[in-house]
Every structure is written in structure tokens, then in C-alpha cells.
C-alpha positions, 0 to 999 in steps of 0.5 A: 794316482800311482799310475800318473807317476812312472818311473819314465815321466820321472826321468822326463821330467829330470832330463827337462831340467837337466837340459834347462840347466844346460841352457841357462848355463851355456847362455851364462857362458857365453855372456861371460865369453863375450864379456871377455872378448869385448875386453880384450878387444878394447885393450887391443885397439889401446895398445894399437892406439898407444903404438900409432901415438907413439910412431907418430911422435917419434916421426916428429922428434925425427924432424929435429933430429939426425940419428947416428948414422952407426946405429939402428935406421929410424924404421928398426929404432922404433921398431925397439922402442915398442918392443920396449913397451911390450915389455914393459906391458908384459912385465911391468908389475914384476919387474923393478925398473932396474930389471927392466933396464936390464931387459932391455939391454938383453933385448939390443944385444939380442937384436945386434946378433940376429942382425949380424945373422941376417947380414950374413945370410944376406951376403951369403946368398948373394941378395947384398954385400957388405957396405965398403969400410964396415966389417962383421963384429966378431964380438956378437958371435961369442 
């Protein structure tokens, strides 16, 4: 009986089951990454839902409303009002509303000067000019 149990059929047999412990975890691993995946998948298309909702009933306020024609262009308003909703998405439970309307101050002073940036680069490379009567803030630059 001795000789039915050697020292190579032990370690067989634990590296059958080491590998069938593999197997079986790899496949729980992947369930679990699927899980996730499907997750993240959903809450993408919300949030793509979310946003196309949102430009849609911002195109139909638009019918009843004129913009003023000194601030943002109905393309770059929409454009803040979502990052707005990132924002909120992102630090919602953080953040108290007065954070939040914090935030999104920093977030049109911060847009306000990269635009200024990128109308002067515009005018510097010579791809526009300047509309006639509007000048640079020179506020923004501080």
C-alpha cells in the first residue's frame, strides 16, 4: 500500500486542486467583473439619458427665450449647465448646497478665462479678430 502513495501522486493530486481552486476563483472573478461592468454600463447610458433630456428641454426653453447676447452662446450655456451636473454627480453627497454654488462659480470664472485665453490665441494666430466695440477683460488676467 505504501508504494500506491508516493511523494509525486501527493503533489498530483494538490496541484489538481490547486488548479481547480484556480479555476473556480478565475470564474468567480469574472462574474464579479461582469457584474460591474454591467453596472457601470447602466449608469453611463443614465447619465447619457440624463444629458440628451436635458439638452432637449434647454432647446425648448430656448423657443421662449432670448439670451443675453453678452453672455455665453446657447451651445457654451449648455455646455456649463452639464458640467454643472457632473459636478453635482461627483460631489453631491460631499458637499453642502452652498459648496456646490460655490463650485460652480469657481467653475464660470474658470470658463471666463480660458475663453479669454482662447480668443487671444484665436487673434494671435490670426484664425479671427476681435468683434469691433468688444475689448479683453483685463480683470480675468489677475
Amino acid at each position: 500500500m505504501s508504494g500506491f502513495v508516493t511523494f509525486d501522486r501527493v503533489l498530483g493530486t494538490v496541484a489538481i486542486l490547486v488548479g481547480v481552486v484556480g479555476i473556480w476563483r478565475a470564474e468567480w472573478l469574472f462574474e464579479k467583473l461582469y457584474k460591474r461592468e454591467k453596472t457601470i454600463r447602466e449608469a453611463l447610458l443614465r447619465e447619457a439619458n440624463t444629458i440628451l433630456q436635458s439638452y432637449a428641454s434647454f432647446s425648448r426653453a430656448l423657443q421662449g427665450i432670448d439670451l443675453d447676447p453678452k453672455e455665453m452662446a446657447k451651445d457654451g450655456a449648455f455646455a456649463t449647465l452639464t458640467s454643472y451636473h457632473f459636478q453635482q454627480l461627483l460631489h453631491g453627497s460631499d458637499y453642502t448646497p452652498q459648496e456646490l454654488g460655490e463650485l460652480r462659480k469657481v467653475t464660470r470664472e474658470q470658463v471666463e478665462k480660458q475663453a479669454q485665453v482662447y480668443g487671444k490665441l484665436l487673434v494671435a494666430t490670426g484664425i479671427g479678430k476681435l468683434k469691433s466695440g468688444l475689448e479683453f477683460n483685463t480683470d480675468l488676467e489677475r
